[in-house]
C-alpha positions as CSV (number, residue, x, y, z in Angstrom):
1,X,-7.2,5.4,-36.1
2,X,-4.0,4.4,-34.3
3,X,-3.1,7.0,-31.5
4,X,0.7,7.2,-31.2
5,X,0.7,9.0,-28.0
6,X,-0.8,6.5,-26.5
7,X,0.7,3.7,-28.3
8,X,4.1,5.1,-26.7
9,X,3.0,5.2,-23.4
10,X,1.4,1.8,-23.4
11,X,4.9,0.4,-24.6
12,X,7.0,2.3,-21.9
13,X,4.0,0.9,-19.1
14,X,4.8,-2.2,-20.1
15,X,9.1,-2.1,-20.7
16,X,9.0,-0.6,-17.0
17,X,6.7,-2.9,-15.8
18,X,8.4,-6.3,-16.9
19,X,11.8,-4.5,-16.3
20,X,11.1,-3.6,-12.7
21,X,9.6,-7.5,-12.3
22,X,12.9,-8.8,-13.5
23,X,14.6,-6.9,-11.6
24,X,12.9,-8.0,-8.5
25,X,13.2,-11.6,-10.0
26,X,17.5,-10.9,-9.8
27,X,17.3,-9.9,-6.0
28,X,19.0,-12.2,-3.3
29,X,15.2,-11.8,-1.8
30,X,13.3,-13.0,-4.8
31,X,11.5,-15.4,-2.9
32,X,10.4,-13.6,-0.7
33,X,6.3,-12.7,-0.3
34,X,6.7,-9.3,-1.0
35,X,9.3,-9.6,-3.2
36,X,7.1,-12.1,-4.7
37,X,4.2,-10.6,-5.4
38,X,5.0,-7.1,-6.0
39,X,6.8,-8.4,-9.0
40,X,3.4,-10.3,-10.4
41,X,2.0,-7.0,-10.1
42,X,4.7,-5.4,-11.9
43,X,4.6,-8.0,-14.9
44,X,1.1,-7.7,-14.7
45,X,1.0,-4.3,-15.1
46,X,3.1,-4.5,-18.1
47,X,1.1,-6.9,-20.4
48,X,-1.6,-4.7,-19.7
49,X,0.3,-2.2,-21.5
50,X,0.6,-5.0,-24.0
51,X,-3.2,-4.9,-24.1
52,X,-3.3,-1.7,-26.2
53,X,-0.7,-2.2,-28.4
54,X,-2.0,-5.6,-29.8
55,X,-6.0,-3.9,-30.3
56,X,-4.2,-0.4,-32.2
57,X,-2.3,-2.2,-34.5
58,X,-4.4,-4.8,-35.3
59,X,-3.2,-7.7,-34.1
60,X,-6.2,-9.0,-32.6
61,X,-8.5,-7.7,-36.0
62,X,-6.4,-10.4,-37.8
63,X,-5.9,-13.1,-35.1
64,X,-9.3,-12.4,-33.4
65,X,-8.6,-16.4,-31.0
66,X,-6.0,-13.8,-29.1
67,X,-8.9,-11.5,-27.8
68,X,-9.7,-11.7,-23.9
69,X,-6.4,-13.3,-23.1
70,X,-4.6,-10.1,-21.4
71,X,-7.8,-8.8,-20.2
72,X,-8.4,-12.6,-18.2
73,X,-5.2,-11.6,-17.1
74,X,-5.3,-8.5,-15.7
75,X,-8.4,-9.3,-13.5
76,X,-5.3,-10.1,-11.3
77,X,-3.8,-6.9,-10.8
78,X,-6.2,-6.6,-7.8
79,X,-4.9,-9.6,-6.1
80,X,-1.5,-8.9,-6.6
81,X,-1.3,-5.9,-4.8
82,X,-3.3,-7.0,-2.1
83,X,-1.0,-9.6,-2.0
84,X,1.8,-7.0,-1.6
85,X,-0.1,-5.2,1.2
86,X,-0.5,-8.0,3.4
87,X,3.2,-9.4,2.7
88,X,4.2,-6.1,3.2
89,X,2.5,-5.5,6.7
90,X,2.6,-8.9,8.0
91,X,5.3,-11.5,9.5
92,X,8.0,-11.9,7.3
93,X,7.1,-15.1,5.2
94,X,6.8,-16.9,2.5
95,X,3.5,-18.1,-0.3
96,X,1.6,-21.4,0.3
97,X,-0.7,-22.6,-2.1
98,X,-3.2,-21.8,0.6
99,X,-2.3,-18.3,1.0
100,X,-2.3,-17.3,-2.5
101,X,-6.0,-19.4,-2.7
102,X,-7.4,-17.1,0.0
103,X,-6.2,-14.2,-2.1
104,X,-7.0,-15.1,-5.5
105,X,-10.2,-17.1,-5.7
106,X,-12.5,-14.1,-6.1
107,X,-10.4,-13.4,-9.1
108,X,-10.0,-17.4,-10.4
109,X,-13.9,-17.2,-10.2
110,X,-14.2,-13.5,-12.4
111,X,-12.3,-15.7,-15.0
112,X,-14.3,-19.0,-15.3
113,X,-17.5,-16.5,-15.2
114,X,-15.9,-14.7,-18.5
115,X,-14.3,-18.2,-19.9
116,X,-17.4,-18.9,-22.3
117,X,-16.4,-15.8,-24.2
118,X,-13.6,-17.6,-25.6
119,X,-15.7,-20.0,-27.7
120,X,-18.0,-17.4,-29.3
121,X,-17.4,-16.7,-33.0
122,X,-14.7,-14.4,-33.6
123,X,-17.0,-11.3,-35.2
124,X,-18.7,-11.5,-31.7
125,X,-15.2,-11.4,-30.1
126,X,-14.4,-8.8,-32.4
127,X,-17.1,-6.6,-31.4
128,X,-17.0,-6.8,-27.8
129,X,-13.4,-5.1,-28.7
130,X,-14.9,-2.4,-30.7
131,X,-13.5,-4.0,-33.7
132,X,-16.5,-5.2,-35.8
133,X,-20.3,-3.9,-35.8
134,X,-21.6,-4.4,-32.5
135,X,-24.8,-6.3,-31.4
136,X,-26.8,-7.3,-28.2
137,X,-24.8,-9.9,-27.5
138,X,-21.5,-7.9,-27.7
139,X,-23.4,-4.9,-25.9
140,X,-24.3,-7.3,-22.8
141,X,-20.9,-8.8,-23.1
142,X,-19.3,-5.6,-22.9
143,X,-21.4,-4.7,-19.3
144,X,-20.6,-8.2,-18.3
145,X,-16.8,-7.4,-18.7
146,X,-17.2,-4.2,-16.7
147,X,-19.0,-5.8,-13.9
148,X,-16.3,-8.3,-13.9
149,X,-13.9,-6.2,-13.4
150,X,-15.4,-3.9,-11.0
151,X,-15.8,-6.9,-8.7
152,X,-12.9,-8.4,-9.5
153,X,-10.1,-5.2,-9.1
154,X,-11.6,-2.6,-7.3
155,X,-13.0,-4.7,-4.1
156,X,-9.6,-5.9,-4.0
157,X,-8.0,-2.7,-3.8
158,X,-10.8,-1.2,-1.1
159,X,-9.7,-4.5,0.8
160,X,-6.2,-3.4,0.3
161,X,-6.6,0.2,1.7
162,X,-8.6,-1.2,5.0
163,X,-4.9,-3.3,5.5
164,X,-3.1,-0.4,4.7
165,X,-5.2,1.6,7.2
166,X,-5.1,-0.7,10.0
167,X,-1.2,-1.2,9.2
168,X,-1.0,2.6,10.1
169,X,-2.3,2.0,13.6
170,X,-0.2,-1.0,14.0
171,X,3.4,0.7,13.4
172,X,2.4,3.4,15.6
173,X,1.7,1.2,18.4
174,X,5.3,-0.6,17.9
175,X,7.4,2.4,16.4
176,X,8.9,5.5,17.8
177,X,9.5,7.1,13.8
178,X,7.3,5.8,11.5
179,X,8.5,7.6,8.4
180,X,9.8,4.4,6.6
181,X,7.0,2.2,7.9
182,X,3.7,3.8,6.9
183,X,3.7,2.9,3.1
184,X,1.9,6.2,2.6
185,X,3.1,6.1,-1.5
186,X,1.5,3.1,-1.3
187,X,-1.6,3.8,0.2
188,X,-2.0,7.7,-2.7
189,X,-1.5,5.1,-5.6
190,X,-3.9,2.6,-4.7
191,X,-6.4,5.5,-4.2
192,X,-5.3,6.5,-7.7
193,X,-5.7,3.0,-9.1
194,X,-8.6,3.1,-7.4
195,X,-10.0,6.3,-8.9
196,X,-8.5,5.7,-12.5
197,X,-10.2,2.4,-12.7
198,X,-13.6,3.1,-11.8
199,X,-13.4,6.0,-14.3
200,X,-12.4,3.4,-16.9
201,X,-15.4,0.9,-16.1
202,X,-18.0,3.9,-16.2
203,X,-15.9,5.0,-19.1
204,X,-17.0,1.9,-21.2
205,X,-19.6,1.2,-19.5
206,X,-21.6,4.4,-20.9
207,X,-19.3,5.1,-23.7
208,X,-18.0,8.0,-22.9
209,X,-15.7,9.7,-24.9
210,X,-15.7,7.0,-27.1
211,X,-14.0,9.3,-30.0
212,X,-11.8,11.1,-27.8
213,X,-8.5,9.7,-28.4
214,X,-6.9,12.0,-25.7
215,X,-8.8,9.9,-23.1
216,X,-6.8,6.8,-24.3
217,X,-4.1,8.9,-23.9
218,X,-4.5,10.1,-20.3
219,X,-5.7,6.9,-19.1
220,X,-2.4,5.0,-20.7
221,X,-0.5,8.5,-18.8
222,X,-1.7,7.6,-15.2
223,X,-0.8,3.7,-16.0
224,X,2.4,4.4,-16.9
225,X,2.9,6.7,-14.0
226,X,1.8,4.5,-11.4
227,X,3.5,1.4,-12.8
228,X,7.0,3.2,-12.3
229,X,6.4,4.7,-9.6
230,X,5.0,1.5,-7.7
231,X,8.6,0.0,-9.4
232,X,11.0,2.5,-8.2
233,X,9.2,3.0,-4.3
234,X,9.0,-1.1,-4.3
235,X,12.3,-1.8,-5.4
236,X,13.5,0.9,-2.4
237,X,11.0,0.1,0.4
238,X,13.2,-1.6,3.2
239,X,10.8,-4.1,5.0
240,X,8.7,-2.7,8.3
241,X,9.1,-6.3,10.0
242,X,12.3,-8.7,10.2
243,X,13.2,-11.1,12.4
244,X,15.0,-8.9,14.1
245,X,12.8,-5.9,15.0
246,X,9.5,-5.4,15.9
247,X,6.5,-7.8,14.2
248,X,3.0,-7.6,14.3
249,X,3.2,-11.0,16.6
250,X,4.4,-8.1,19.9
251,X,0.6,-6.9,20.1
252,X,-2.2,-9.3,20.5
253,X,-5.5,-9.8,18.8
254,X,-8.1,-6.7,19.7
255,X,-10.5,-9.9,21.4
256,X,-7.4,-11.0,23.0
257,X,-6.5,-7.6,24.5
258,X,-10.0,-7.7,25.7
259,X,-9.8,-11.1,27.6
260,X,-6.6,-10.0,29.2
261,X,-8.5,-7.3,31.2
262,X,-5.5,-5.5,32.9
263,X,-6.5,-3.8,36.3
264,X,-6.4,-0.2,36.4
265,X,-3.9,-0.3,39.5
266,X,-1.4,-2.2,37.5
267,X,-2.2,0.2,34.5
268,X,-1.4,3.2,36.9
269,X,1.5,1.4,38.2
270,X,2.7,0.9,34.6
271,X,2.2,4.4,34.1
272,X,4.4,5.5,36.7
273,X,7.1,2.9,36.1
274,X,7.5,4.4,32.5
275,X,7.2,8.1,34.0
276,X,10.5,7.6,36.0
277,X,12.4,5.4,33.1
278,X,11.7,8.4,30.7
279,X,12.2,11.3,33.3
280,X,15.5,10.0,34.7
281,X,17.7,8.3,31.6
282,X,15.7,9.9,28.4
283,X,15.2,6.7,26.4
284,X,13.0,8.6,24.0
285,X,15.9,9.8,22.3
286,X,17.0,6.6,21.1
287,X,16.0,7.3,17.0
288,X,15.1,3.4,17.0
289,X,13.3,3.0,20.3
290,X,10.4,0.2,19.8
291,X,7.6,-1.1,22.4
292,X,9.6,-4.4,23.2
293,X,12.9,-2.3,23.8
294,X,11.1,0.1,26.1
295,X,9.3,-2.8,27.6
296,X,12.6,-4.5,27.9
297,X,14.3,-1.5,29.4
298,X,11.0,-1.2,32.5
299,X,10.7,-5.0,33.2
300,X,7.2,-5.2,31.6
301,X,5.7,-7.2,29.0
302,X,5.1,-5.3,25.5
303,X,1.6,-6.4,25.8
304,X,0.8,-4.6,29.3
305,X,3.0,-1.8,28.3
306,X,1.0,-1.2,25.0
307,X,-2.3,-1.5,27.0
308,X,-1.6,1.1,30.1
309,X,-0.7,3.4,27.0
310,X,-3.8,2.7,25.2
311,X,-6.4,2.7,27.7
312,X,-4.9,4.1,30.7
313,X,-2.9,7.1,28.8
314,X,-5.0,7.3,25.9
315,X,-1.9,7.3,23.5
316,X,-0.3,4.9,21.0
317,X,3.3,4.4,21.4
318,X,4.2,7.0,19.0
319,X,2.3,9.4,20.5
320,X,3.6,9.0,23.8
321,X,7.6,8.8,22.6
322,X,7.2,12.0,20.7
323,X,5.5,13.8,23.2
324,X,8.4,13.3,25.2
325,X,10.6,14.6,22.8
326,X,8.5,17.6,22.1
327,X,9.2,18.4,25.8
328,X,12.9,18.7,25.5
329,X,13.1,19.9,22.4
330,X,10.8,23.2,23.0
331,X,12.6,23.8,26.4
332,X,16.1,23.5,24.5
333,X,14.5,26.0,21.4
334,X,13.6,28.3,24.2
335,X,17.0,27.5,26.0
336,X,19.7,28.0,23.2
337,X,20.6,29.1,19.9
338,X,21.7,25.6,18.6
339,X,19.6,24.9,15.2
340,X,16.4,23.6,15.4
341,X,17.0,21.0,13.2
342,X,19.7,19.4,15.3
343,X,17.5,20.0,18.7
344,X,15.5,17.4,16.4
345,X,17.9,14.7,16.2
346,X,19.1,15.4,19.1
347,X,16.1,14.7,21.2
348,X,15.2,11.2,18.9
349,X,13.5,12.6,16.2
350,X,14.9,11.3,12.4
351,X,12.8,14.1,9.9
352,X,12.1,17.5,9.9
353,X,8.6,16.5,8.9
354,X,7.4,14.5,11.6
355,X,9.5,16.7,13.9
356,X,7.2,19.8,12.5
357,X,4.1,17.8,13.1
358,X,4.8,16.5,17.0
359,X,5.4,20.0,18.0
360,X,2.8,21.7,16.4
361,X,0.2,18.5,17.7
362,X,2.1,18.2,21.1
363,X,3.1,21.9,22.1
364,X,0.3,23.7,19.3
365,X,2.4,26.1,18.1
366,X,5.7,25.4,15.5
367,X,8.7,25.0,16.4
368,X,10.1,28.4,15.4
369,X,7.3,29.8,17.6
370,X,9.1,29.5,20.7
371,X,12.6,30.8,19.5
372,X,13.2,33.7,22.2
């Protein structure tokens, strides 16, 4: 029975998907790593919508040599948005052969593991597909394919939210506003790729719903929607590190901070340094203030000043910025009837949400709370 619903959405997955990659492909920063592998991804993401329409309408009944292909290929969807992630929240750079190795060999290996399945007869092949009467061997391929796949896709996108999660803590040690730099719409549609696909594998795996076409249908719904939306946020996200701002390379390695074993006294000294800079000419409300302009601006490396506000102050960068703002923005709430919105800006903050969340973390209350 062919299901036209989710034919239709299996054809728009994949028009978006190679769209988007060939629009990424027409970019002055093509080359680019992100640029570069967000737009495997997206081309990726749109054979797999291929996928579907070549087992509903029969193509792979009469041409049965064409089965496996697309599936061999989409054990890469892991790797090529964990590919993203890191190009995304690393130095700005571009693939080696080594790099992309280190990424994809979990994934090379998935697909020499599943190779032999392209020399069976085609009824086997067939019925591994759900396209001929299946047997034991078909039954154990089909939990073989599964496995793969769980292996082979969802460990790469776990990898991809602990990089995601440390990225988090990195930006905030580096950035005053963060809103831009977080990938947070990356980090919900990963978890949904995440969740969708391990219902998918215990989907087949068990055969659930193995007559309920609206499954196909909902499944082919969520692909669709992440694939666009992964396309229009990826084709908009500016990049967190250039040349000329802030990269990972200002804080060093955690074993590295260790070794360097600042002494308190030049911690509390550091400390009180930064007090007066931020008392006496307000650099926290520079909207773009970063650690190495505010280590700059105090004579101190970004390295000491990042570890007196660590383990001295117990804050991250962030933190301690917006803290300071807090401070002057409540006193001017309480002090005027200028909007609070502007008392935002004013005092460095760039969004109403974050602005909403320093005051209410900072002074415990919202801001409207201490409008006289």
């Amino acid at each position: 029975m062919v299901d036209a619903p989710a034919l239709i959405l299996s054809a728009a997955t994949a028009a978006i998907g190679l769209f988007a990659a060939a629009q990424l492909g027409l970019r002055r920063d093509w080359r680019s790593a992100p640029a570069t592998a967000l737009a495997v991804f997206l081309a990726l993401s749109g054979i797999s919508g291929i996928d579907l329409l070549l087992d509903r309408t029969g193509v792979y009944g009469a041409h049965p040599w064409t089965t496996g292909i697309l599936w061999a290929l989409s054990l890469f969807l892991g790797p090529s948005i964990l590919a993203y992630v890191l190009a995304m929240t690393s130095e700005p750079d571009r693939w080696t052969f080594a790099r992309v190795w280190r990424i994809g060999w979990p994934a090379g290996v998935a697909v020499l593991i599943a190779s032999p399945f392209f020399v069976l007869p085609a009824r086997t092949r067939l019925a591994v597909y759900g396209l001929a009467e299946t047997d034991g061997v078909s039954g154990i391929l089909q939990l073989l394919f599964v496995t793969l796949f769980l292996l082979a896709t969802l460990g790469y996108l776990a990898a991809a939210l602990v990089v995601l999660s440390r990225h988090v803590r990195r930006v905030r040690d580096l950035f005053s506003n963060i809103e831009d730099r977080t990938l947070s719409w990356l980090r919900a549609l990963v978890l949904i790729m995440l969740a969708a696909w391990a219902w998918g594998a215990v989907k087949s795996a068990l055969s659930i719903g193995a007559n309920a076409h609206w499954l196909d249908v909902a499944a082919a719904a969520i692909e669709l929607g992440w694939t666009a939306a992964i396309g229009l946020f990826g084709l908009s996200q500016k990049p967190i590190y250039t040349q000329e701002t802030e990269t990972p390379k200002v804080l060093p390695s955690p074993e590295k901070y260790a070794r360097s074993a600042l002494p308190e006294t030049r911690q509390i000294e550091i400390a009180a340094r930064l007090e007066q800079a931020m008392r006496a000419d307000a650099l926290y409300r520079d909207p773009l203030l970063s650690l190495s302009a505010l280590a700059s601006r105090v004579a101190i490396t970004p390295n000491h000043l990042s570890q007196a506000l660590n383990e001295h102050l117990g804050q991250s960068f962030f933190d301690y910025v917006n803290r300071w703002r807090v401070e002057e923005a409540v006193a001017r709430i309480k002090a005027s009837d200028k909007p609070i919105l502007t008392i935002a800006y004013d005092v460095g903050f760039n969004s109403r949400s974050t602005f909403n969340a320093a005051v209410k973390k900072h002074a415990g209350q919202p801001p409207s709370a201490f409008r006289p």
